[in-house]
FIMIMAR-162458 format. One record per residue: residue in one letter; x, z, y of N, C-alpha, C in turn; residue number from 1. Coordinates in steps of 0.1 Angstrom, whole numbers. Layout:
// FIMIMAR-162458
MIFI;a;X;Z;Y;X;Z;Y;X;Z;Y;NUM
...
This chain:
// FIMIMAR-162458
MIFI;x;40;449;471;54;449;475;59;434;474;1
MIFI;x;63;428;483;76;415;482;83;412;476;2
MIFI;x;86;403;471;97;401;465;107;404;466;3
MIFI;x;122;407;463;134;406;474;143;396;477;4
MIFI;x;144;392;487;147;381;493;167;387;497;5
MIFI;x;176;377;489;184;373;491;195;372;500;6
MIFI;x;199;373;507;203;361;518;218;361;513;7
MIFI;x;227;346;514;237;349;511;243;347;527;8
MIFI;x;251;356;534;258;357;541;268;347;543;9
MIFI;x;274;336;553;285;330;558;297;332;554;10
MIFI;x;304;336;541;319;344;541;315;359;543;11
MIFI;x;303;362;541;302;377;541;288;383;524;12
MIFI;x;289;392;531;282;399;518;270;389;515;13
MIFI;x;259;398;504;245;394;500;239;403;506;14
MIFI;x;227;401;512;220;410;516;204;410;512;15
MIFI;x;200;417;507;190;421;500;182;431;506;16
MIFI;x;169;420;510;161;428;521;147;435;519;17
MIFI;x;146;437;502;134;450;503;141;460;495;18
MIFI;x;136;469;489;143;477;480;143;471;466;19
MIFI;x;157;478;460;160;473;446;162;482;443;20
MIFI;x;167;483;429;176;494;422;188;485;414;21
MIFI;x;194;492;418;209;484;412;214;497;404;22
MIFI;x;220;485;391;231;495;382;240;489;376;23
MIFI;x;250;495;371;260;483;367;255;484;349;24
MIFI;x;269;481;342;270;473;333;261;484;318;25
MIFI;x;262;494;322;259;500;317;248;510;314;26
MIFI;x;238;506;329;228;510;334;229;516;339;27
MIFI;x;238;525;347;236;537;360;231;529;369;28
MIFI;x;224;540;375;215;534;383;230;540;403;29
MIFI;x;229;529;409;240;532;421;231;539;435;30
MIFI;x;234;547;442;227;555;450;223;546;465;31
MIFI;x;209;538;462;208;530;477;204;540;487;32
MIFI;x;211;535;499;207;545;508;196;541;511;33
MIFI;x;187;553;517;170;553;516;165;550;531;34
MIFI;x;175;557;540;173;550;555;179;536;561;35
MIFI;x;181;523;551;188;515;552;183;502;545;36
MIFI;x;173;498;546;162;493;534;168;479;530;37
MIFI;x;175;470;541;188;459;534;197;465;529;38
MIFI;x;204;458;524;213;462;511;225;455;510;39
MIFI;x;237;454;518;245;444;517;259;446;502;40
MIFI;x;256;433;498;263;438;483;275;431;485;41
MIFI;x;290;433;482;302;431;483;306;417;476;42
MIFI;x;306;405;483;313;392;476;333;392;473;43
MIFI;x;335;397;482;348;394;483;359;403;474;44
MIFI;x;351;414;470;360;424;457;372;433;465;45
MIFI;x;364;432;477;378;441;486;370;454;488;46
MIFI;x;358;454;490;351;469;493;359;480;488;47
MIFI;x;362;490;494;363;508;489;348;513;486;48
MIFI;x;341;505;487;323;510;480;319;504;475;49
MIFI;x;328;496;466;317;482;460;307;491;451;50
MIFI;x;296;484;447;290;473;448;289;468;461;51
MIFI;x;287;479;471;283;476;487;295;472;493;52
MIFI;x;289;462;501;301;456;516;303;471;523;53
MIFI;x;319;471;531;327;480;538;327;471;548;54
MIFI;x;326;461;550;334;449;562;344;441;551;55
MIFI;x;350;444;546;365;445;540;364;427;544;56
MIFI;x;354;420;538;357;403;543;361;398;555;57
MIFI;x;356;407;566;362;404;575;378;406;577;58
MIFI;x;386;418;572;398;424;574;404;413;567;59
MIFI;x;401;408;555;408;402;542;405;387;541;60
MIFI;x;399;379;556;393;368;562;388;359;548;61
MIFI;x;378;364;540;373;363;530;364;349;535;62
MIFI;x;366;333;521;362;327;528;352;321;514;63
MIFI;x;340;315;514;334;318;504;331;297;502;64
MIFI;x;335;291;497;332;273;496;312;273;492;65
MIFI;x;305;279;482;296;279;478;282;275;497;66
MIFI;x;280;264;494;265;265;501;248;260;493;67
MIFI;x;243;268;494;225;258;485;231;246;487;68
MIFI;x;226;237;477;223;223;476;209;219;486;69
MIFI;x;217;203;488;200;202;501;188;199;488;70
MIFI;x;179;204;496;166;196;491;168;183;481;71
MIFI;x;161;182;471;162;164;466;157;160;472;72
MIFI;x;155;146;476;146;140;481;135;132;475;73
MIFI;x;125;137;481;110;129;472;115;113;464;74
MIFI;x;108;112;455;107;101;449;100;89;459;75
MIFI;x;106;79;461;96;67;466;79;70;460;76
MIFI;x;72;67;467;54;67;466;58;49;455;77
MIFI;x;46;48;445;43;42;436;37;34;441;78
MIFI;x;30;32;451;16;25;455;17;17;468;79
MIFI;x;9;4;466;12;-4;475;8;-3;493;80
């Protein structure tokens, strides 16, 4: 099996594209749907289903500043 790969969405959810099991703080385990194998998880705290995205970022124009950092850039080569 894969790893699960991430993606952070534009101002929208996480979406998490193999199967996981998610639970909150306490360990319950949350019911993924089984015919839906991405997983989009709620950034914006507006969902009526959080942990899962509803849309709500769209309705509530939910806007997120965070992007990855670029690449470093290699070191200069040592050698003449």
């Amino acid at each position: 099996m894969d790893a699960p790969l991430i993606t952070v969405r534009e101002n929208g959810p996480l979406v998490v594209s193999s199967p996981v099991k998610i639970v909150d703080h306490l360990g319950n385990e949350f019911a993924v749907p089984a015919n839906k194998p991405p997983v989009a998880l709620c950034r914006c705290g507006q969902s009526a289903n959080r942990p899962f995205c509803d849309g709500s970022h769209k309705r509530v124009n939910f806007e997120a500043p965070e992007r990855a950092p670029a690449p470093a850039a290699a070191p200069p080569s040592s050698t003449p």
